[in-house]
N, C-alpha and C positions, 0 to 999 in steps of 0.2 A: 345443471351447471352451477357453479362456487360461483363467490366473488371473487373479483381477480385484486389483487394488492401487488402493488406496484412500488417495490423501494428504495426508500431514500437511499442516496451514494453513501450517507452519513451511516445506513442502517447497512448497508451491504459490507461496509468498513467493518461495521462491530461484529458481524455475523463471519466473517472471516478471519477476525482475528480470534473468536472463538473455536472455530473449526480447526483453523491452524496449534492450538491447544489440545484439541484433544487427539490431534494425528499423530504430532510428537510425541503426547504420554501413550500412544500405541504404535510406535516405532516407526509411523509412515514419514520420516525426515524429509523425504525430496517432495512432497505432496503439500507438507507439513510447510516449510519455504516460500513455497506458491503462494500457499493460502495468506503467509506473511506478507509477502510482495502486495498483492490482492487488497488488504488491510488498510497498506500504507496509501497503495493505486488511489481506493475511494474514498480513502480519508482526504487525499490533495485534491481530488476530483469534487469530493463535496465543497470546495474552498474555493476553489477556483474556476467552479460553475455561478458561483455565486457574483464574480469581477468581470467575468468574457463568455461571452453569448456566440461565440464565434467560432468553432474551429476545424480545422484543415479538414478536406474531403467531405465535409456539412457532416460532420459527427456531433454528438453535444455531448462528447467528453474529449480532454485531448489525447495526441496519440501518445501512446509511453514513451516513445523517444524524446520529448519536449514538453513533459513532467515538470522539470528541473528549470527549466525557460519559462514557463508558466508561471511558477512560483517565486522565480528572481523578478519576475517583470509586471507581474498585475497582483500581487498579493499584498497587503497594507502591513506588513509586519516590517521586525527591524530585520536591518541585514544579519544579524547576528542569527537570527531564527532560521530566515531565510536559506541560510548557509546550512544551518546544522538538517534542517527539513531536507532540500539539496542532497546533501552526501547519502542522507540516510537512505532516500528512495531512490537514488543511482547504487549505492551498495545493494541494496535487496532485490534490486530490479538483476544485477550482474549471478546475485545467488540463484534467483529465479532462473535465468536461462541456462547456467548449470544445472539445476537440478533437473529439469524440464527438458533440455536438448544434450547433455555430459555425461550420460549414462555413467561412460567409465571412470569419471573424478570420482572420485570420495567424497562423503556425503556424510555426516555422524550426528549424535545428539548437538555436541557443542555445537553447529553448525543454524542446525533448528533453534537450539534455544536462543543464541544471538541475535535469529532474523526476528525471534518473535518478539524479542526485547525492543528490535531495532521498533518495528510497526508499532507496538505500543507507545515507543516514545514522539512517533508521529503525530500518533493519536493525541498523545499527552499535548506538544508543540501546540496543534489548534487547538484543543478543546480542554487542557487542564486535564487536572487529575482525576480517573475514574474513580467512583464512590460505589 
Protein backbone atom coordinates (compact mmCIF):
# COMPACT_ATOMS: atom_id res chain seq x y z
CA UNK A 1 0.00 0.00 0.00
CA UNK A 2 1.05 3.96 -0.98
CA UNK A 3 0.45 6.75 0.96
CA UNK A 4 -2.56 8.19 0.51
CA UNK A 5 -2.37 12.28 -0.19
CA UNK A 6 -5.29 13.78 0.39
CA UNK A 7 -5.78 17.52 -1.52
CA UNK A 8 -6.06 20.69 -0.90
CA UNK A 9 -9.40 22.30 -2.55
CA UNK A 10 -6.61 25.08 -3.40
CA UNK A 11 -4.57 22.06 -5.07
CA UNK A 12 -7.65 20.32 -6.69
CA UNK A 13 -8.45 24.13 -8.25
CA UNK A 14 -4.88 24.28 -9.85
CA UNK A 15 -4.87 20.54 -11.03
CA UNK A 16 -8.17 21.33 -12.99
CA UNK A 17 -7.40 24.23 -14.33
CA UNK A 18 -4.55 22.48 -15.68
CA UNK A 19 -6.40 19.58 -17.12
CA UNK A 20 -8.89 21.78 -18.40
CA UNK A 21 -5.79 23.13 -20.78
CA UNK A 22 -4.73 20.55 -21.95
CA UNK A 23 -8.39 18.99 -23.03
CA UNK A 24 -8.94 22.10 -24.98
CA UNK A 25 -5.47 22.00 -26.84
CA UNK A 26 -6.80 18.28 -27.73
CA UNK A 27 -10.18 19.30 -28.78
CA UNK A 28 -12.18 17.77 -25.66
CA UNK A 29 -14.22 21.38 -25.30
CA UNK A 30 -17.22 20.09 -23.34
CA UNK A 31 -14.85 18.05 -20.84
CA UNK A 32 -12.49 20.99 -21.31
CA UNK A 33 -15.49 23.45 -19.45
CA UNK A 34 -16.03 21.14 -16.77
CA UNK A 35 -12.80 20.84 -15.80
CA UNK A 36 -13.13 25.06 -15.86
CA UNK A 37 -16.20 24.99 -13.84
CA UNK A 38 -14.23 22.49 -11.42
CA UNK A 39 -11.17 25.11 -11.17
CA UNK A 40 -13.31 27.92 -10.32
CA UNK A 41 -15.75 25.32 -7.85
CA UNK A 42 -12.25 24.69 -5.64
CA UNK A 43 -10.95 27.72 -6.04
CA UNK A 44 -14.21 29.40 -4.01
CA UNK A 45 -14.40 26.33 -1.95
CA UNK A 46 -10.75 26.63 -0.84
CA UNK A 47 -12.07 30.44 0.30
CA UNK A 48 -14.92 29.87 1.78
CA UNK A 49 -14.08 26.66 3.85
CA UNK A 50 -11.76 28.78 5.43
CA UNK A 51 -15.09 31.48 6.87
CA UNK A 52 -18.04 28.60 7.44
CA UNK A 53 -17.52 25.26 8.99
CA UNK A 54 -21.13 24.50 8.16
CA UNK A 55 -22.98 23.49 5.38
CA UNK A 56 -26.29 22.03 4.09
CA UNK A 57 -26.64 18.18 4.22
CA UNK A 58 -23.32 18.13 6.78
CA UNK A 59 -21.14 18.37 3.63
CA UNK A 60 -17.80 20.27 4.14
CA UNK A 61 -18.03 22.06 0.90
CA UNK A 62 -20.99 24.02 -0.25
CA UNK A 63 -23.44 22.80 -2.68
CA UNK A 64 -23.06 24.51 -6.32
CA UNK A 65 -26.16 25.98 -6.24
CA UNK A 66 -25.15 28.61 -3.15
CA UNK A 67 -21.55 29.12 -4.51
CA UNK A 68 -22.51 32.69 -5.26
CA UNK A 69 -24.49 33.08 -1.66
CA UNK A 70 -21.46 31.96 0.02
CA UNK A 71 -19.26 34.25 -1.40
CA UNK A 72 -21.61 37.50 -1.17
CA UNK A 73 -22.18 36.65 2.41
CA UNK A 74 -19.05 35.20 4.46
CA UNK A 75 -16.22 36.10 2.18
CA UNK A 76 -14.03 39.43 3.49
CA UNK A 77 -13.58 40.92 0.11
CA UNK A 78 -14.98 44.15 -1.39
CA UNK A 79 -18.21 43.90 -3.16
CA UNK A 80 -16.57 44.95 -6.12
CA UNK A 81 -14.67 41.35 -6.12
CA UNK A 82 -17.33 39.82 -4.67
CA UNK A 83 -19.64 40.65 -7.62
CA UNK A 84 -17.08 39.91 -10.38
CA UNK A 85 -16.07 36.23 -8.52
CA UNK A 86 -20.15 35.87 -8.47
CA UNK A 87 -20.98 36.17 -12.12
CA UNK A 88 -17.90 34.45 -13.19
CA UNK A 89 -18.76 31.02 -11.32
CA UNK A 90 -22.60 31.37 -12.19
CA UNK A 91 -21.47 31.79 -15.91
CA UNK A 92 -19.16 28.66 -15.95
CA UNK A 93 -21.33 26.80 -13.68
CA UNK A 94 -24.35 27.64 -16.60
CA UNK A 95 -21.49 26.38 -19.46
CA UNK A 96 -20.77 23.50 -17.24
CA UNK A 97 -24.33 22.06 -17.33
CA UNK A 98 -24.40 22.72 -21.10
CA UNK A 99 -21.69 20.96 -21.90
CA UNK A 100 -22.39 18.02 -19.42
CA UNK A 101 -26.27 17.60 -19.78
CA UNK A 102 -26.83 19.82 -23.90
CA UNK A 103 -25.31 17.35 -25.85
CA UNK A 104 -27.19 19.07 -28.79
CA UNK A 105 -25.89 22.87 -28.13
CA UNK A 106 -22.82 23.76 -29.58
CA UNK A 107 -19.84 23.57 -28.07
CA UNK A 108 -16.43 25.26 -29.90
CA UNK A 109 -12.98 26.33 -29.00
CA UNK A 110 -14.04 29.99 -28.29
CA UNK A 111 -16.42 28.46 -25.73
CA UNK A 112 -13.41 26.47 -23.99
CA UNK A 113 -11.11 29.08 -24.00
CA UNK A 114 -13.48 31.72 -22.27
CA UNK A 115 -14.34 29.31 -19.42
CA UNK A 116 -10.89 28.72 -19.07
CA UNK A 117 -10.02 32.51 -18.99
CA UNK A 118 -13.07 32.89 -16.99
CA UNK A 119 -11.50 30.05 -13.92
CA UNK A 120 -8.30 31.58 -14.07
CA UNK A 121 -9.38 34.78 -13.37
CA UNK A 122 -11.14 33.25 -10.31
CA UNK A 123 -8.19 32.06 -9.42
CA UNK A 124 -6.31 35.38 -10.11
CA UNK A 125 -9.48 37.35 -7.70
CA UNK A 126 -8.28 35.16 -4.53
CA UNK A 127 -4.94 34.50 -4.90
CA UNK A 128 -3.30 37.12 -7.44
CA UNK A 129 -1.31 36.54 -10.25
CA UNK A 130 0.11 33.06 -11.05
CA UNK A 131 4.11 33.18 -11.31
Amino acid sequence: MGIFFMPTWRELSEQNLEAAYILMHHGYFRISISRSYYAAYCAATHEIVQHVNNFQYGWNNPPHSRVSRYIQNNMPLSQQKKDKISILIDSLRNYRETADYRPNDQIDFDDAINCLRDALSVQTEFWGVRR
